[in-house]
Each structure stands twice: as C-alpha cells, then as structure tokens.
N, CA, C and O atoms as a Tinker XYZ file with bonds, in Angstrom:
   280  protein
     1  N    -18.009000   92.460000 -138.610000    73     2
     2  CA   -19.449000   92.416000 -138.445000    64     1     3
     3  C    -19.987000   93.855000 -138.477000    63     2     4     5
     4  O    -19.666000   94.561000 -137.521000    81     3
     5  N    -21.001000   94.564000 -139.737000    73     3     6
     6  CA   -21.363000   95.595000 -139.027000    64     5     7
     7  C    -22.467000   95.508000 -138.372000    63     6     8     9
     8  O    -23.464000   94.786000 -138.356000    81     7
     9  N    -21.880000   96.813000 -137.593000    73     7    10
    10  CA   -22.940000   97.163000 -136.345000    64     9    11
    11  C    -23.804000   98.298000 -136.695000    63    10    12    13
    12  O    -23.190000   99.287000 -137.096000    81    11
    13  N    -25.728000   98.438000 -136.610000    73    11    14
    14  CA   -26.343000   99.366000 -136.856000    64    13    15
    15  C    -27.018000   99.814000 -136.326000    63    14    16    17
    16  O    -27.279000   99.098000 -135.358000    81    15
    17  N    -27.814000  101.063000 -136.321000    73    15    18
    18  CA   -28.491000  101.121000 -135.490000    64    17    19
    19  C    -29.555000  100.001000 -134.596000    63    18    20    21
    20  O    -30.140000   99.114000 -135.219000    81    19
    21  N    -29.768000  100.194000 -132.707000    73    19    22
    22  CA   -30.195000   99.362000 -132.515000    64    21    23
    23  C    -31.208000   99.798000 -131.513000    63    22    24    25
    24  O    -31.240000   99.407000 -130.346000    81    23
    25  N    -32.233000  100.844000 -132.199000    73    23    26
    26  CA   -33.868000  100.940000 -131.222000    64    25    27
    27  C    -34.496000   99.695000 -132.091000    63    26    28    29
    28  O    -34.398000   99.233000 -133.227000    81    27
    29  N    -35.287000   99.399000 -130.718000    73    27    30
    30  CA   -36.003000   97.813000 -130.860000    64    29    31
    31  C    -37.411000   98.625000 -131.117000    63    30    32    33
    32  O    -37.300000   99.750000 -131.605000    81    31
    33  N    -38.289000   98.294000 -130.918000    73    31    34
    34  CA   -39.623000   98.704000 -131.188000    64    33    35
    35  C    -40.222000   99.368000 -129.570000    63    34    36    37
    36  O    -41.026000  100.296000 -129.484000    81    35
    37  N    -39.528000   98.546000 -128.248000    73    35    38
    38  CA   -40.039000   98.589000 -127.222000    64    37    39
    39  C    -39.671000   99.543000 -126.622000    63    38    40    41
    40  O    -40.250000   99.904000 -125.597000    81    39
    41  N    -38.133000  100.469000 -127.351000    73    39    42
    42  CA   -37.861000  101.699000 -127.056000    64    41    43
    43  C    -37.890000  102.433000 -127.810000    63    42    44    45
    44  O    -36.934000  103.209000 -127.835000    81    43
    45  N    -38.994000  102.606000 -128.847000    73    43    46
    46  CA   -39.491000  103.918000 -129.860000    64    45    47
    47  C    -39.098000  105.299000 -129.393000    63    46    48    49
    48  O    -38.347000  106.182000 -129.808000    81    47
    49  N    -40.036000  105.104000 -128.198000    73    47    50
    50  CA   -40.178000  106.378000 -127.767000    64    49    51
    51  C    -39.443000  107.409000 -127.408000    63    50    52    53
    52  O    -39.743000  108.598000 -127.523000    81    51
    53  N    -38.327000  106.882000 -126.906000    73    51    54
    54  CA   -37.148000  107.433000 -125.678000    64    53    55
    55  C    -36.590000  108.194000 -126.233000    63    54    56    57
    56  O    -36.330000  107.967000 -127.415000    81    55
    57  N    -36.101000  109.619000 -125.523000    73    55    58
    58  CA   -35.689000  110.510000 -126.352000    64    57    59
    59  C    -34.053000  109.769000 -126.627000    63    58    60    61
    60  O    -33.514000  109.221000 -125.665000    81    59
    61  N    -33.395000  109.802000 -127.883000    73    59    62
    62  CA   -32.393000  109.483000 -128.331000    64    61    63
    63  C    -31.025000  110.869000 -127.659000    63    62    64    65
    64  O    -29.843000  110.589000 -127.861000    81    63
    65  N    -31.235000  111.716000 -127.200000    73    63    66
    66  CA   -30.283000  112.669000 -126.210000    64    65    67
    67  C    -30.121000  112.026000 -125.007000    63    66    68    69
    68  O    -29.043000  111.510000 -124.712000    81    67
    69  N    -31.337000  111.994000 -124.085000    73    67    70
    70  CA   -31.543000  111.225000 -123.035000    64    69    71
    71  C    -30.462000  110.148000 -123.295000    63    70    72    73
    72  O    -29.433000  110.271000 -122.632000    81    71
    73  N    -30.535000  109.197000 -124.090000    73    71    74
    74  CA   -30.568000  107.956000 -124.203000    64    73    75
    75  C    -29.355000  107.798000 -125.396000    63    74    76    77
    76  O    -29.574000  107.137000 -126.410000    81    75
    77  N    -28.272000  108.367000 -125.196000    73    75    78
    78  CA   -27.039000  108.647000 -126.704000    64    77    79
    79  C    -26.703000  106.912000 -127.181000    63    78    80    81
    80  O    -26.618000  106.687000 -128.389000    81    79
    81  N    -26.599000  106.236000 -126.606000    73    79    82
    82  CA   -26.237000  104.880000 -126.816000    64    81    83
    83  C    -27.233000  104.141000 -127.715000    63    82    84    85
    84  O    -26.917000  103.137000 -128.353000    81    83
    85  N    -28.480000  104.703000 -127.730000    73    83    86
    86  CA   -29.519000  103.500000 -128.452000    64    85    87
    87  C    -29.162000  103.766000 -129.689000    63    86    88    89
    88  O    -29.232000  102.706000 -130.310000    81    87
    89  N    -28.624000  105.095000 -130.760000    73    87    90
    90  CA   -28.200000  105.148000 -132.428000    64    89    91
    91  C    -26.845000  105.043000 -132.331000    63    90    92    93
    92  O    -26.396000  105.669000 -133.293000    81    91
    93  N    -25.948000  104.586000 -131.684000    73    91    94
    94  CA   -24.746000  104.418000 -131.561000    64    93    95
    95  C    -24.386000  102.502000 -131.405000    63    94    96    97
    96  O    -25.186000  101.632000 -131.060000    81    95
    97  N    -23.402000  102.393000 -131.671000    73    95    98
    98  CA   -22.940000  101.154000 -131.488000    64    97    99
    99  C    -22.824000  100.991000 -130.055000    63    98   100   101
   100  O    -22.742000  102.030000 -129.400000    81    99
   101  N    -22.804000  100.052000 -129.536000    73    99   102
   102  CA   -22.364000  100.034000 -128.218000    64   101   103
   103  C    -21.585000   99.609000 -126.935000    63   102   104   105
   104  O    -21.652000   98.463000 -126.490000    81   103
   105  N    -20.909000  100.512000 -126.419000    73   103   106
   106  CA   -19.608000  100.130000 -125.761000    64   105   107
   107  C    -19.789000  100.133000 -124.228000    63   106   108   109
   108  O    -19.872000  101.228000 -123.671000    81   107
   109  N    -19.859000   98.948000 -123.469000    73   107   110
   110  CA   -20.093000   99.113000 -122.410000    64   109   111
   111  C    -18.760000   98.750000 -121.506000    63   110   112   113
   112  O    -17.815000   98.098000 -121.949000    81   111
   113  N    -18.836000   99.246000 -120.252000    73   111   114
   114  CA   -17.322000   99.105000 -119.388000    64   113   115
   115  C    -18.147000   99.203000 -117.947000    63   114   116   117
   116  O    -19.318000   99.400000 -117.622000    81   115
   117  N    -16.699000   98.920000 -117.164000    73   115   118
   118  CA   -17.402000   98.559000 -115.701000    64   117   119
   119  C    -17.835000  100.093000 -115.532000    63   118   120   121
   120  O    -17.409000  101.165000 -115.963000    81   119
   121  N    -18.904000   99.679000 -114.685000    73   119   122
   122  CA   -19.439000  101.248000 -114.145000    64   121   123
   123  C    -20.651000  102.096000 -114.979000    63   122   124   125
   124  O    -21.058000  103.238000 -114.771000    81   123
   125  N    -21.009000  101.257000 -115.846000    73   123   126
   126  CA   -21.628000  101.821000 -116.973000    64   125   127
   127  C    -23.286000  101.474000 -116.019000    63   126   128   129
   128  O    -23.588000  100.441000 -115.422000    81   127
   129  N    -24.051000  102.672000 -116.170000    73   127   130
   130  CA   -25.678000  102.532000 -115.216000    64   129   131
   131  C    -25.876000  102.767000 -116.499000    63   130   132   133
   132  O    -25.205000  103.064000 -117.487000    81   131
   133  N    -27.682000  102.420000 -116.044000    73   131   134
   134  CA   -28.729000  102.484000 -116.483000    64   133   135
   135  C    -29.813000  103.041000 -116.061000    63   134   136   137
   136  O    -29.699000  103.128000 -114.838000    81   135
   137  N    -30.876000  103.499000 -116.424000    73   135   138
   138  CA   -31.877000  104.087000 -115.636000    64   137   139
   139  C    -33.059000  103.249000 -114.937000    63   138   140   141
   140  O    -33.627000  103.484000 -113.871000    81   139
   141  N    -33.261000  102.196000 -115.860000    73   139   142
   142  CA   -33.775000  100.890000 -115.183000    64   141   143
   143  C    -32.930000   98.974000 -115.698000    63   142   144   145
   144  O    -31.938000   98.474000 -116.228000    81   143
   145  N    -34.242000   98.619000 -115.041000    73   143   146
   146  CA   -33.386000   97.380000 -115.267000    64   145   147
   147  C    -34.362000   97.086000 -116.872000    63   146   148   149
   148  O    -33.706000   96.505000 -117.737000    81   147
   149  N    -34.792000   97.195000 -116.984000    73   147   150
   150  CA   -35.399000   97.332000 -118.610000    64   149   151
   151  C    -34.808000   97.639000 -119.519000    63   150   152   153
   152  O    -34.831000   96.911000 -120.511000    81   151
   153  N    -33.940000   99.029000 -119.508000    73   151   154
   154  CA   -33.584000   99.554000 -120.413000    64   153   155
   155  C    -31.928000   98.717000 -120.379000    63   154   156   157
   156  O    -31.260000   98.319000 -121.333000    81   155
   157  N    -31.667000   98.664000 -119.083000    73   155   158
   158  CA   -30.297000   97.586000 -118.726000    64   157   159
   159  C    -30.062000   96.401000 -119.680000    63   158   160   161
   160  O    -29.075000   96.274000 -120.403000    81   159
   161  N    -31.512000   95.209000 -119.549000    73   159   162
   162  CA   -31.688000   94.557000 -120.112000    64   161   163
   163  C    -31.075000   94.348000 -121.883000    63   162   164   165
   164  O    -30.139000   93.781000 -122.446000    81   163
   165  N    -32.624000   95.450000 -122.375000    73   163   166
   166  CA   -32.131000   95.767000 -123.666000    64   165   167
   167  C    -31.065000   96.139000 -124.116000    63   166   168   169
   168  O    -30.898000   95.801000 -125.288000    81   167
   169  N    -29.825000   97.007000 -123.424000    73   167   170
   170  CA   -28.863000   97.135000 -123.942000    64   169   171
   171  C    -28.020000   95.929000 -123.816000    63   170   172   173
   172  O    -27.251000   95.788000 -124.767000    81   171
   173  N    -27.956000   95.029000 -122.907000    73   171   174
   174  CA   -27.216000   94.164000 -122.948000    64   173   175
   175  C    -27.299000   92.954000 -124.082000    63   174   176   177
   176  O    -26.337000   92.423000 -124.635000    81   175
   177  N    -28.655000   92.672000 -124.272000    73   175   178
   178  CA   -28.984000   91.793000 -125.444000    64   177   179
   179  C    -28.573000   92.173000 -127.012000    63   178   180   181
   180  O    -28.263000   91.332000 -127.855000    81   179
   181  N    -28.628000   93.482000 -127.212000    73   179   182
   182  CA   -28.490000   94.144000 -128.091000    64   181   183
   183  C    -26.740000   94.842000 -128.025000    63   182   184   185
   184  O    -26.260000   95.583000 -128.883000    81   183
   185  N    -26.117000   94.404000 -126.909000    73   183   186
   186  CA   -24.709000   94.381000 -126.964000    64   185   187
   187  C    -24.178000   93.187000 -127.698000    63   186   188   189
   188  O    -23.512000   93.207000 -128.733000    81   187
   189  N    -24.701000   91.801000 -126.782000    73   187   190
   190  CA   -24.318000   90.731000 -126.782000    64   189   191
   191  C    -24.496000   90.624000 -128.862000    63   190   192   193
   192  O    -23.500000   90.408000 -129.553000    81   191
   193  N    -25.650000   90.788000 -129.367000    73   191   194
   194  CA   -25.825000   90.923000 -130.575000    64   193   195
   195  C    -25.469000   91.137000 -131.284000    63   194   196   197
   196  O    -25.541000   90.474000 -132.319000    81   195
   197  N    -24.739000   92.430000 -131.114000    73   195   198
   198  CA   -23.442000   93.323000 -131.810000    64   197   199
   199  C    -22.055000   92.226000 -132.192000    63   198   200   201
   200  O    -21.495000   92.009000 -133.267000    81   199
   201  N    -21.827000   91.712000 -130.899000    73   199   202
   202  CA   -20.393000   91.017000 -130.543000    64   201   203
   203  C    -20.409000   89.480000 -130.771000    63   202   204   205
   204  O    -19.447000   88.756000 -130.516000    81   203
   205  N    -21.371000   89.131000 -131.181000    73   203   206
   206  CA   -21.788000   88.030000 -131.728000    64   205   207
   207  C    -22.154000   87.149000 -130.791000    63   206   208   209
   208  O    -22.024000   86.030000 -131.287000    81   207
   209  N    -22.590000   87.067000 -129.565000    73   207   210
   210  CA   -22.972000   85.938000 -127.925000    64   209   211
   211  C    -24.930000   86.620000 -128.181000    63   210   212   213
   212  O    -25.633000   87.450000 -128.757000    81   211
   213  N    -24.918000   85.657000 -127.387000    73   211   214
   214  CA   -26.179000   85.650000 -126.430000    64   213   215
   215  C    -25.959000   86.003000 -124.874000    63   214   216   217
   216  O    -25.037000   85.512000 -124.222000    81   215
   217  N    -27.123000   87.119000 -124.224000    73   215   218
   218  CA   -27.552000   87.089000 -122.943000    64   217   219
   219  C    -28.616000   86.334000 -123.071000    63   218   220   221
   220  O    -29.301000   86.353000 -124.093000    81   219
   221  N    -28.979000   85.269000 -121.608000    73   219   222
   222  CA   -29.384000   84.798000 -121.685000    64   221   223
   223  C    -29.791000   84.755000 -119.776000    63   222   224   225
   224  O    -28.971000   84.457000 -118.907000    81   223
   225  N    -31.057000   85.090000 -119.568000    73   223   226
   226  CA   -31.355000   85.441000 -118.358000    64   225   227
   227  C    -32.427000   84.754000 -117.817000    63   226   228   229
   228  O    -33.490000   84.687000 -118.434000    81   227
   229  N    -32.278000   84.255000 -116.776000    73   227   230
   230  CA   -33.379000   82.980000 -116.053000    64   229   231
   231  C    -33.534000   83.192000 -114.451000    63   230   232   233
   232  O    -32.699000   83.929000 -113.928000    81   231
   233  N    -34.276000   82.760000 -113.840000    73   231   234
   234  CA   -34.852000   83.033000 -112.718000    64   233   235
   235  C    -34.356000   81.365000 -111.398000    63   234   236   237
   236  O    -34.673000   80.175000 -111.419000    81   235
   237  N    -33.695000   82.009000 -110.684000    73   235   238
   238  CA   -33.678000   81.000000 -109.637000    64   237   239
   239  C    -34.609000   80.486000 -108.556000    63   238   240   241
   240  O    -34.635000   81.237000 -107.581000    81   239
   241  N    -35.171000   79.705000 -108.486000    73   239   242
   242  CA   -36.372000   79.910000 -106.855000    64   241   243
   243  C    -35.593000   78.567000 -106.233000    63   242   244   245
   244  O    -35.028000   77.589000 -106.723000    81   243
   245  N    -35.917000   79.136000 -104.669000    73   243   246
   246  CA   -36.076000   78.423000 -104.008000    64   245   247
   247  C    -36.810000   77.478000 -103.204000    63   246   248   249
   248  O    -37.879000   78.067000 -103.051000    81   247
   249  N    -36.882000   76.614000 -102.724000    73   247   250
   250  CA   -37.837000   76.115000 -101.583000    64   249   251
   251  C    -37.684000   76.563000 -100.119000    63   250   252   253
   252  O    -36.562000   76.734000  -99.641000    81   251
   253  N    -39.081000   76.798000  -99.233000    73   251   254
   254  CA   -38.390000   77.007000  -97.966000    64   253   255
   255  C    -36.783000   76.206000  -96.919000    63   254   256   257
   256  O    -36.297000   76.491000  -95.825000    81   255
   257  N    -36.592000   75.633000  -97.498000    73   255   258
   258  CA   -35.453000   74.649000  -96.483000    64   257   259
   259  C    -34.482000   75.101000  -97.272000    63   258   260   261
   260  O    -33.400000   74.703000  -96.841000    81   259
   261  N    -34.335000   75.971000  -98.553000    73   259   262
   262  CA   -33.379000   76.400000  -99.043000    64   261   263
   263  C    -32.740000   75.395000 -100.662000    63   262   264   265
   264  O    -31.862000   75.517000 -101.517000    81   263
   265  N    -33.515000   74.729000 -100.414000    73   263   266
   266  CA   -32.878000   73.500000 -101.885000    64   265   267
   267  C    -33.745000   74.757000 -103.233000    63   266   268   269
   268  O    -34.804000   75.364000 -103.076000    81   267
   269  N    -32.929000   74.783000 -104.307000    73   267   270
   270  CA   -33.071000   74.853000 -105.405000    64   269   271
   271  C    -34.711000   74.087000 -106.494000    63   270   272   273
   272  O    -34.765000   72.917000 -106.875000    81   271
   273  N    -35.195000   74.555000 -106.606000    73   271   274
   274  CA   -36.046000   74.310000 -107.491000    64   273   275
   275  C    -35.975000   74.120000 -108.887000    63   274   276   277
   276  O    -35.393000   74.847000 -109.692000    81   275
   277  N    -36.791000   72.796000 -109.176000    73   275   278
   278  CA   -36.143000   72.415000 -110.781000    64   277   279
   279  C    -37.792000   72.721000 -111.347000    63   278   280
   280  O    -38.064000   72.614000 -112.543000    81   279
C-alpha cells in the first residue's frame, strides 16, 4: 500500500518541524504524545488509513443511577 503525504486541510497551518510526523509516514508506539487531543485524533485516523482499519470514536453517557444510555 503506498503511503503519502498526510496534512488534512484542518492542519494547514502547523509548522511541519514542530510537527515532523504530518510529511512522514507514520509510526506510532507506546508512549508516543501529542500536543492535544485534536492533533492525537488526526494522527490516529490518518494512521489507521495508512494500515488499512478504521478509528472509530463515540461517546458514552450515562444516566444518574449509572445505567448506560442508548
């Protein structure tokens, strides 16, 4: 599969030094930060992309008594 560059539109801006991973392929391992959960995000989707999966991220709520919400 090749892999190519992967700035999205929503990280134009970011300096690419700052940020060495966004023109690079990308290799992530335990321990690997981020500066937010945004930029977290995007790399992970755009990992998963690379390697051929989906992230796929959803929100849990609860009710006060603790049961799960559908």
């Amino acid at each position: 599969m090749p892999i190519g560059p992967i700035l999205g539109l929503e990280l134009e801006g970011l300096d690419s030094e700052k940020y060495p991973l966004i023109n690079s392929p990308i290799d992530l391992s335990v321990g690997t930060q981020f500066t937010s959960w945004e930029i977290a995000e995007y790399y992970l989707k755009k990992y998963g992309r690379q390697r051929g999966f989906m992230i796929k991220c959803y929100r849990v709520e609860f009710h006060k008594n603790g049961e799960i919400k559908k």
